[in-house]
C-alpha positions in Angstrom: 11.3 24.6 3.8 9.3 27.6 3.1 7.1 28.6 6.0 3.5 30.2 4.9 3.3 33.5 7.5 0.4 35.4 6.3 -1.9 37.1 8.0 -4.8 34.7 7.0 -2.7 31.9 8.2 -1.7 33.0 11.5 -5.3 34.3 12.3 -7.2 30.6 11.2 -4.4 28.6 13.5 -5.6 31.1 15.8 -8.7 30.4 16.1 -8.2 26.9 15.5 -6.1 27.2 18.8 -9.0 29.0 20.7 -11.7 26.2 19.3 -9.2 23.6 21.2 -8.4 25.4 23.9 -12.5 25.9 24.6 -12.7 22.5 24.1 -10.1 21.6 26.5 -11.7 23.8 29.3 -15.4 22.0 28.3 -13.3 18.5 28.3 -11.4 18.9 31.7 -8.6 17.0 29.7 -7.8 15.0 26.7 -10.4 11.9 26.0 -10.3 9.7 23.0 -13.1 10.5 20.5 -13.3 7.6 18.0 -10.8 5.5 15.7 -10.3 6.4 11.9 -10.4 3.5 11.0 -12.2 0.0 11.2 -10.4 -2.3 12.9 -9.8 -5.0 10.2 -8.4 -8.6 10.4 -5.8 -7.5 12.5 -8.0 -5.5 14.9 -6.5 -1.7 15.4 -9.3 -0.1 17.3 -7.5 2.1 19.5 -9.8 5.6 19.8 -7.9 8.8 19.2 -8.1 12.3 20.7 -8.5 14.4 17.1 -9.0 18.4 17.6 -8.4 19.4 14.0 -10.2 18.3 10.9 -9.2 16.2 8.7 -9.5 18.8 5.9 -7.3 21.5 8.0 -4.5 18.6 8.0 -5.2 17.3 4.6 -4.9 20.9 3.2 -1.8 21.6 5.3 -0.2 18.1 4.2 -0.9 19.0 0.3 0.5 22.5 0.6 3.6 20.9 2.3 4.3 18.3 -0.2 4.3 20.3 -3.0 7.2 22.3 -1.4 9.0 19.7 -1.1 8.5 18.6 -4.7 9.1 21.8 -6.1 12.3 21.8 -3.8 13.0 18.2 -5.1 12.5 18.9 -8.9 14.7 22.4 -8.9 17.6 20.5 -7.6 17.1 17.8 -10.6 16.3 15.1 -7.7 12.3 14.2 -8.9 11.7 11.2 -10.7 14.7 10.9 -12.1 14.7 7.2 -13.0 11.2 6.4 -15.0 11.7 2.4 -14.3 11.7 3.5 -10.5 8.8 5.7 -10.3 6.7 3.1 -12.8 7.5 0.0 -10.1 6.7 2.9 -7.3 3.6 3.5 -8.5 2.4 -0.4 -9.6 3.1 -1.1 -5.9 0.7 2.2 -5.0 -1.9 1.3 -7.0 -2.0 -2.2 -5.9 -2.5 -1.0 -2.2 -5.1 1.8 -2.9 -7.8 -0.2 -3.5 -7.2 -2.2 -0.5 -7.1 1.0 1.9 -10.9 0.6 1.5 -11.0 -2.4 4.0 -10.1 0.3 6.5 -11.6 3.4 5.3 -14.1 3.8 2.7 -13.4 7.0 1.5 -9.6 6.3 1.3 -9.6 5.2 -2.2 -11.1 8.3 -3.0 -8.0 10.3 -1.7 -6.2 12.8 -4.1 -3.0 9.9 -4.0 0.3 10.9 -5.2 3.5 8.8 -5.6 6.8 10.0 -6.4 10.2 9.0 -5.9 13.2 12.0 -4.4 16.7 10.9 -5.6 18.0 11.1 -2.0 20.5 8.6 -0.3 18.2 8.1 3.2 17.0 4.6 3.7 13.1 7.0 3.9 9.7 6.5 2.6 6.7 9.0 3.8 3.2 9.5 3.5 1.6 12.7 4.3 -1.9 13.0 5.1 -4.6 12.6 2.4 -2.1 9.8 0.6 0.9 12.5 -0.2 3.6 9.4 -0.9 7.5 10.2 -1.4 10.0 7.1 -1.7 13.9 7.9 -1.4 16.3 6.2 -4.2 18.2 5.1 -1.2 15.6 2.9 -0.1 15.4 0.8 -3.1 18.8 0.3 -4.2 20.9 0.3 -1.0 18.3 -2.5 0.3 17.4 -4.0 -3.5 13.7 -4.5 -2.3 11.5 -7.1 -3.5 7.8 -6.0 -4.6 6.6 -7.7 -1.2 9.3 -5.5 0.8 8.4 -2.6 -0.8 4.8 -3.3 -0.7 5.7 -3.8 3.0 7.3 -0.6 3.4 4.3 1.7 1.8 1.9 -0.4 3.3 3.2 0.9 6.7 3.0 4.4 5.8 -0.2 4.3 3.9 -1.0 3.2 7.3 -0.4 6.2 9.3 -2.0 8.2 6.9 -5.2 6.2 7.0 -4.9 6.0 10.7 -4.3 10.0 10.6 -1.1 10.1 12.8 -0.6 13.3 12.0 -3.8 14.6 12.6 -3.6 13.1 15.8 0.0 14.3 16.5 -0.9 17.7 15.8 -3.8 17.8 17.5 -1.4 16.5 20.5 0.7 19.7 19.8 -2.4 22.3 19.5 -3.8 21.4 23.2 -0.1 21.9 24.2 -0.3 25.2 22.7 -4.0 25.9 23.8 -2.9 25.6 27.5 0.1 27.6 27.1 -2.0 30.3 25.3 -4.5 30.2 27.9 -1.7 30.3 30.3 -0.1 33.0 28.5 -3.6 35.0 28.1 -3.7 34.7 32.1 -0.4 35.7 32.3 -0.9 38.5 30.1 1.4 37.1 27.5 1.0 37.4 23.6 0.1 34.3 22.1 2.5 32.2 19.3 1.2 31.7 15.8 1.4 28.1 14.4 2.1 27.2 10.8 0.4 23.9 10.5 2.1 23.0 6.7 5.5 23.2 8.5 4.1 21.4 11.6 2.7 18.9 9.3 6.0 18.4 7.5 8.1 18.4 10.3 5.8 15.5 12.0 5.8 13.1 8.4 9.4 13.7 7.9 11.5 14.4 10.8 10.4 13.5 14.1 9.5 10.0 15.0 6.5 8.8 15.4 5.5 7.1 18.9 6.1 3.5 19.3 2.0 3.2 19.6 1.4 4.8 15.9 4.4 2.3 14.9 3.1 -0.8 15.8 -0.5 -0.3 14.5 0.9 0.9 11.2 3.0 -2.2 11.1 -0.3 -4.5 11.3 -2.6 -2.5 9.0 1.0 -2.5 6.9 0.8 -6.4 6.8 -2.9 -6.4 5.8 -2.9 -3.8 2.8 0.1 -5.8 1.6 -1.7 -9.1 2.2 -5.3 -7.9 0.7 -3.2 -6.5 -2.5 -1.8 -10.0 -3.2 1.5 -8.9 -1.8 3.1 -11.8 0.4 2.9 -10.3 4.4 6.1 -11.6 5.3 8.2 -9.7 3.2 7.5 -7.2 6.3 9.7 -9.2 8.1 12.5 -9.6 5.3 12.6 -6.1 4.8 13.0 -5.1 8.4 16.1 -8.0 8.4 17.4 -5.9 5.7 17.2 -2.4 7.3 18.6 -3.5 10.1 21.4 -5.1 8.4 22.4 -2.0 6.5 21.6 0.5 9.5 24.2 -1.3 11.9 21.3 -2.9 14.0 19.6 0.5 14.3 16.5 1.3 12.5 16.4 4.0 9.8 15.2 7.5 10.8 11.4 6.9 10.3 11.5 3.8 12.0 13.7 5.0 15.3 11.2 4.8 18.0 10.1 1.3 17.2 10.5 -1.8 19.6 13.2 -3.7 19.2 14.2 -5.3 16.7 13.4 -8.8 18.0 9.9 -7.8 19.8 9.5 -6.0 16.4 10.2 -8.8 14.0 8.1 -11.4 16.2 5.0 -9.1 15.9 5.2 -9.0 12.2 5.7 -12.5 11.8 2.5 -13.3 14.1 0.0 -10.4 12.2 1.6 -11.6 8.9 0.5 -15.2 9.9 -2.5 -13.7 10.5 -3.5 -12.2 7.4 -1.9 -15.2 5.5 -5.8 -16.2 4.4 -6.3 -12.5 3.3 -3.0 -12.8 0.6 -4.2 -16.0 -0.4 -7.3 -15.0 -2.0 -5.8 -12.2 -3.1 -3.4 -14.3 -5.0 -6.5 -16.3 -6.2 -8.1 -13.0 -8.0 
């Protein structure tokens, strides 16, 4: 993926980096500031240590994505299938609205689905609601609207929970230490490019088993609130486990196992049962 190296770049995650490393010094340490979201029916209220904005990420996250569509579309791979991205985006707009029970603003959010012809079992949302689901998700697995519904509901949660905010903000006070280590030291400091760093943390790397399990549950409820059943969280993990050989798929390898995993869903799902019902009622 393109990385963005100018000068204006390097010299904001600069002093980005010096804003957390001051703050880090004021602090004595890390301490968590406030949750993103409200807790909802299934009660997520863990606070979060955030040292960027959320418009930093947001802007990084947007600038990211569209790489990647521009990558996606050059190689013929972008919404290839109209009857794919139409049932992609029915599902999306069906959980939008229901963000709002979490974050009022979230609705708001300049959303974007699309679907990348690519063979991963993979589905991603960047910050600010930048959604991408893999062809290989929905035909290797043949989801049902509740199992997909299941599966964007999870990462719509760990946008509206701001994972990667968080995550990155994890990675800046590393840096800030090591740049005020290296400024000690007499060292040069590093230069950050937060798209990539953005990127790398929706796509690649795994997120902790913590940012898992509270994206499951707010998962369950946006499902459940958009008059999708809850349980098809726990059909469609049966299924990935299934076709991944009893391992989970790339974006859901740090999770708990399968059977601690499964158990969860089934109790949060029971728990938002009410919330679907009503839905299905509208």
């Amino acid at each position: 993926m393109p990385s963005v190296t100018n000068c204006n770049a390097r010299r904001r995650w600069m002093r980005i980096a010096a804003a957390g490393a001051a703050a880090l010094v004021v602090a004595g340490g890390l301490a968590g500031c406030k949750s993103t979201t409200a807790a909802g029916t299934v009660g997520v209220e863990r606070k979060q240590t955030l040292l960027l904005s959320s418009r930093e990420v947001n802007n990084a996250a947007a600038q990211s994505y569209g790489q990647i569509l521009a990558q996606a579309q050059s190689k013929g791979l972008l919404n290839r299938n109209p009857q794919q991205v139409a049932r992609v985006r029915a599902v999306a707009n069906r959980l939008i609205p229901a963000t709002a029970a979490f974050r009022q603003d979230a609705p708001g959010w300049q959303w974007e689905v699309n679907v990348i012809t690519l063979k991963d079992l993979n589905a991603w949302c960047m910050p600010g609601g930048k959604i991408a689901v893999y062809t290989g998700l929905l035909e290797k697995l043949q989801l049902t609207d509740d199992e997909l519904a299941a599966v964007m509901g999870h990462e719509i949660a760990h946008a509206l929970r701001e994972h990667g905010r968080e995550r990155a903000s994890e990675q800046l006070a590393t840096a800030a230490v090591i740049g005020i280590a290296g400024a000690v030291l007499g060292a040069s400091s590093g230069t950050v490019d937060l798209a990539s760093v953005v990127a790398d943390l929706t796509i690649s790397r795994p997120n902790s088993r913590t940012h898992e399990i509270e994206a499951d549950r707010i998962g369950v409820e946006l499902a459940a609130r958009a008059g999708f059943d809850p349980r098809g969280a726990v059909s469609v993990w049966q299924k990935m486990a299934r076709a991944s050989d009893g391992e989970p798929p790339q974006f859901l390898s740090t999770h708990p196992s399968t059977e601690n995993r499964i158990r969860d869903l089934e109790a949060y799902a029971a728990r938002v049962e009410p919330l679907y019902q009503q839905a299905r009622k509208r």
